[in-house]
C-alpha positions in Angstrom: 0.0 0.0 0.0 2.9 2.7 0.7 4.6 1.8 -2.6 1.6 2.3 -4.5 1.1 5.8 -2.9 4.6 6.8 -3.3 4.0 5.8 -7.1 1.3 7.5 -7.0 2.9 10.5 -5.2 5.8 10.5 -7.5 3.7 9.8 -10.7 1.5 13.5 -9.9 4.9 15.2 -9.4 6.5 14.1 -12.6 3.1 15.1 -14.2 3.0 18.2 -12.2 6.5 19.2 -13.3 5.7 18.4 -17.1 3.1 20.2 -17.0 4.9 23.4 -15.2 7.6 23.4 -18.0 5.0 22.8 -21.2 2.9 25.6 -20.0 6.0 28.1 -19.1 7.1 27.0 -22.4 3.7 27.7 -24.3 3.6 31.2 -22.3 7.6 32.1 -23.5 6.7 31.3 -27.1 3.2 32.8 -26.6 5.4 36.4 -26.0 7.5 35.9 -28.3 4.6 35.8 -31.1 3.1 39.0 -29.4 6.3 40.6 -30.0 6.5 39.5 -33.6 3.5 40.8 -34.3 3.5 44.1 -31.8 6.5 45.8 -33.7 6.1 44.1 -37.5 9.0 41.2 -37.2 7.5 39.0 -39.3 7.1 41.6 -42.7 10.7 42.9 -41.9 12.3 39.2 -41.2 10.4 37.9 -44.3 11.7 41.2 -46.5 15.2 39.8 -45.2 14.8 36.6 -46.1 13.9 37.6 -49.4 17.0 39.5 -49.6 19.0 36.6 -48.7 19.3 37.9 -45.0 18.8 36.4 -41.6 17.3 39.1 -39.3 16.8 37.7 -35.7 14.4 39.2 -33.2 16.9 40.3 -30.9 19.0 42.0 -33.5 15.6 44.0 -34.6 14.4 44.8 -31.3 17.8 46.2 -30.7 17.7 48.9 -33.3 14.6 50.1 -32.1 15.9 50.4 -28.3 19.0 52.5 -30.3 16.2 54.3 -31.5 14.5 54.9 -28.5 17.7 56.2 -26.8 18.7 58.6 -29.6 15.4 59.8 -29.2 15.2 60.2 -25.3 18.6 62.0 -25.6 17.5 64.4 -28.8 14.1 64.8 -26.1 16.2 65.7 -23.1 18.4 68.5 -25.1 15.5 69.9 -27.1 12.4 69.2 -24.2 10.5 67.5 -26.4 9.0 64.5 -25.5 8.1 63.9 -28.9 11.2 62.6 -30.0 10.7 59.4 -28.1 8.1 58.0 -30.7 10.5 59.3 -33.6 13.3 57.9 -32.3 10.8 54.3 -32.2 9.0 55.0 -35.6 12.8 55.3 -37.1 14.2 52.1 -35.3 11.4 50.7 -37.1 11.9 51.8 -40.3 15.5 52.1 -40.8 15.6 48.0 -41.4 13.3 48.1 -43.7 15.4 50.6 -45.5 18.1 48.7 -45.2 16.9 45.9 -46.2 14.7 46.9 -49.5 18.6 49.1 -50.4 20.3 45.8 -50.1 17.4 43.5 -51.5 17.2 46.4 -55.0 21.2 46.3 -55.2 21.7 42.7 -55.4 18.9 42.4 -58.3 20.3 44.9 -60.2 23.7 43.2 -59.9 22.3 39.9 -61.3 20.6 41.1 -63.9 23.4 43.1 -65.0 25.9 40.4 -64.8 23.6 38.3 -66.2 24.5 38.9 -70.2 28.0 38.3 -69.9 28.1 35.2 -68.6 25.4 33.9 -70.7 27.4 35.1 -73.8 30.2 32.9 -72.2 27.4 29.7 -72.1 26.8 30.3 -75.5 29.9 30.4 -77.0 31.1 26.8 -75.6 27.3 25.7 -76.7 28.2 24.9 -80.3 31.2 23.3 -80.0 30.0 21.2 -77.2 26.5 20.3 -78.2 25.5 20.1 -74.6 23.9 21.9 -72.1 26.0 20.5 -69.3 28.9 20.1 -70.8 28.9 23.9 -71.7 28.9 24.6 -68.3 31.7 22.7 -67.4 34.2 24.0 -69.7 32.3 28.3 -69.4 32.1 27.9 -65.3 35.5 28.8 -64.6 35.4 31.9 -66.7 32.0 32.9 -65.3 32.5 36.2 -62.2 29.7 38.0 -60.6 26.4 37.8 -58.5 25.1 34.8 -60.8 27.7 32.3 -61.0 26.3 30.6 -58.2 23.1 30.2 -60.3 24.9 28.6 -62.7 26.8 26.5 -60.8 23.8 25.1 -59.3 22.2 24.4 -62.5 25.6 22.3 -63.4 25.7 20.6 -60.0 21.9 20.0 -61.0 22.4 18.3 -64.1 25.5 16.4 -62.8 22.6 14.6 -60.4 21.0 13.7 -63.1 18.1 16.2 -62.9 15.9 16.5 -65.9 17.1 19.6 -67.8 13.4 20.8 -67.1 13.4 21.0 -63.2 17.2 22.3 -63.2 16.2 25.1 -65.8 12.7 26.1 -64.0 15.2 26.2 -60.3 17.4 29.0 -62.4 14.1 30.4 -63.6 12.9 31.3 -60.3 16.5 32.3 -59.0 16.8 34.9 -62.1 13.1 36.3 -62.2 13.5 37.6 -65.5 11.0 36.8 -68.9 13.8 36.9 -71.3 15.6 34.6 -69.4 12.8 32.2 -69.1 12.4 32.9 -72.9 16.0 31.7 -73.4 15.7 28.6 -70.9 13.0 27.7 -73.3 15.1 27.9 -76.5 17.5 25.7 -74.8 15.2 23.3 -73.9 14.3 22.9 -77.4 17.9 22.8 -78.4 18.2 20.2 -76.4 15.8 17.7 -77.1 16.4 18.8 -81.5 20.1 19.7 -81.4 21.8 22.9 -81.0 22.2 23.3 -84.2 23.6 26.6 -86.3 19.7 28.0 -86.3 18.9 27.4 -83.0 22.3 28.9 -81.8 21.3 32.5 -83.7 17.9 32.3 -81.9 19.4 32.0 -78.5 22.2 34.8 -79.6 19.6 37.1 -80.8 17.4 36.1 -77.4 20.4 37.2 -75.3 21.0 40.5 -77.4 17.7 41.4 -76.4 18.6 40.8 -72.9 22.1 42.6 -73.3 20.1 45.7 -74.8 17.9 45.6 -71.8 20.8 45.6 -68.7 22.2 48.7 -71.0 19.2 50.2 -70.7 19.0 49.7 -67.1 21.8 51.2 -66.5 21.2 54.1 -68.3 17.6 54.6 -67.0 18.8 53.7 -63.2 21.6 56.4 -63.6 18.8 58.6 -64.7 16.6 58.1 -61.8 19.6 58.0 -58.9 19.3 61.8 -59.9 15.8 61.9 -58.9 16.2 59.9 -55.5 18.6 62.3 -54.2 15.7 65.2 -54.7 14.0 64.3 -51.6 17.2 64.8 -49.4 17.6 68.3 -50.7 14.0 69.0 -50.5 13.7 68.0 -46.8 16.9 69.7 -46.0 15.9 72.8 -46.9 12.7 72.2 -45.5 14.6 72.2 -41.7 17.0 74.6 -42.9 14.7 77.1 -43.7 12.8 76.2 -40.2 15.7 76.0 -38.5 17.0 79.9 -39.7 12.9 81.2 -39.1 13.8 79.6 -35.6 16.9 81.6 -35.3 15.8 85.3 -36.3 13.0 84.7 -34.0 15.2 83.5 -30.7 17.0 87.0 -31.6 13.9 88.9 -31.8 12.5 87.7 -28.8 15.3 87.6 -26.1 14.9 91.5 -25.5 11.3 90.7 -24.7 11.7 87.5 -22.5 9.2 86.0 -24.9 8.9 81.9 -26.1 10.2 80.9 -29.4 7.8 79.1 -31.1 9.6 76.0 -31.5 9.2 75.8 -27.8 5.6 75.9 -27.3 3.8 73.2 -27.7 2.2 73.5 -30.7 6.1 73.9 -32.2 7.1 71.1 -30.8 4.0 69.0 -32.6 5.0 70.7 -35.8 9.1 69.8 -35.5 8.6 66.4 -34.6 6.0 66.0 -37.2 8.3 67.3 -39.9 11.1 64.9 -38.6 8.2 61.6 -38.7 7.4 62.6 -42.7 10.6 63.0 -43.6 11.7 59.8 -41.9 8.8 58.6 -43.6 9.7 60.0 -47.0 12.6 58.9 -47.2 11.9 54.9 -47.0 8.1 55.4 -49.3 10.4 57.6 -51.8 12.2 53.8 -53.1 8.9 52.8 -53.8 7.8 55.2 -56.4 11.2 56.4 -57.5 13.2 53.4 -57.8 12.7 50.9 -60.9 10.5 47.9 -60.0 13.4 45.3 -61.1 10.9 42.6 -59.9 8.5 43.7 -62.7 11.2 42.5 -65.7 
């Protein structure tokens, strides 16, 4: 009888302690979504990944807190609260700056390195009658952002993946019609032979997509020009606030009067200046930076 309670004892303690440790565990990951969700992790790490990044929760909740502190401190020398919640609303957005810079960079590089190494492809093709064998021979003379690409696509078809599957992988890596245009010439060359016409279709395809990174360059050269507006436009925007603020503070000090920065409806007006241009700056990408995803 005193075994079977001590079992019995021992058997609601173990259950008890299981139970203690699933539910502390269900409420730590239960916070951890509510943080997640409370300041937007899950768009911004998602946007990373997209990028190629790992963003961790720590690492974003960090640059808000930096955020928060250059704020209290800009809030303690200027006595305005306000610049707490700018200092948060920037911690928040300055990684999704970041991020849609580095995610717009990288897929400019690959689809400006993009005609040179297919060039390279194309000019083994005909001598080696094979895809894969192509690759082999242009691989080591292939530099840039999508060499990887194409190395995958060897390793691919080196593991015996149907020329299908390893083409449609590069496809979605590359994100670009003309290239899918060209993956389906190959195709075709290589189920009927790449012979001398279907060589000058793919060379012709891959003018067409030379002619088009030229013009991206020329037309994102173009518009760098008008992405750089928006700094001069809120600059002198504070500048000329900032000198308005200074002819006043020397009219005034004979007369022991407030400048009107430092009332309160000055202060509302600064920090919302400082919010829409913070604003501005990251929405500004959006509509004047080329949608490279769009080609």
């Amino acid at each position: 009888m005193i075994t079977f309670v001590l079992y019995l004892v021992s058997g609601l303690l173990l259950s008890w302690g299981l139970f203690t440790t699933f539910s502390q565990q269900s409420k730590v990951k239960k916070k951890s979504e509510r943080l997640r969700s409370m300041f937007g992790f899950e768009e911004v790490s998602n946007a990373a990944l997209a990028a190629g990044i790992t963003l961790r929760l720590k690492h974003y909740l960090l640059i808000i807190v930096v955020g928060l502190i250059i704020g209290g401190v800009c809030s303690y020398y200027t006595n305005n609260i306000l610049f707490i919640g700018i200092g948060f609303a920037s911690g928040m957005v300055v990684p999704r700056i970041i991020i849609e810079s580095i995610k717009y960079n990288r897929r400019k590089e690959v689809l400006i390195n993009l005609p040179g190494n297919l060039r390279l492809l194309i000019s083994k093709l005909r001598d080696c009658k094979s895809l894969q064998k192509s690759l082999e021979t242009s691989l080591p003379l292939m530099t840039g952002a999508t060499k990887p690409i194409f190395e995958k696509l060897y390793q691919a078809l080196l593991l015996d993946v149907p020329i299908e599957h390893a083409l449609k992988q590069a496809q979605q890596e590359i994100r670009f019609r003309k290239f899918d245009d060209l993956c389906e010439k190959l195709l075709m060359g290589h189920k009927d032979g790449y012979h001398a016409r279907s060589i000058a279709t793919i060379r012709d395809n891959i003018n067409e997509i030379v002619w088009d990174s030229q013009l991206l360059v020329e037309v994102d050269m173009k518009n760098k020009m008008e992405r750089m507006k928006p700094y001069l436009t809120f600059g002198l925007c504070f500048g000329i606030v900032l000198i308005c603020a200074f002819m006043e503070g020397e009219l005034v000090n004979s007369f022991s009067m407030k400048i009107s920065l430092n009332t309160i409806p000055g202060k509302i007006f600064i920090a919302t200046m400082i919010l829409t241009a913070v604003l501005g700056l990251w929405k500004k990408e959006k509509y004047l930076r080329l949608n490279l995803d769009a080609l």
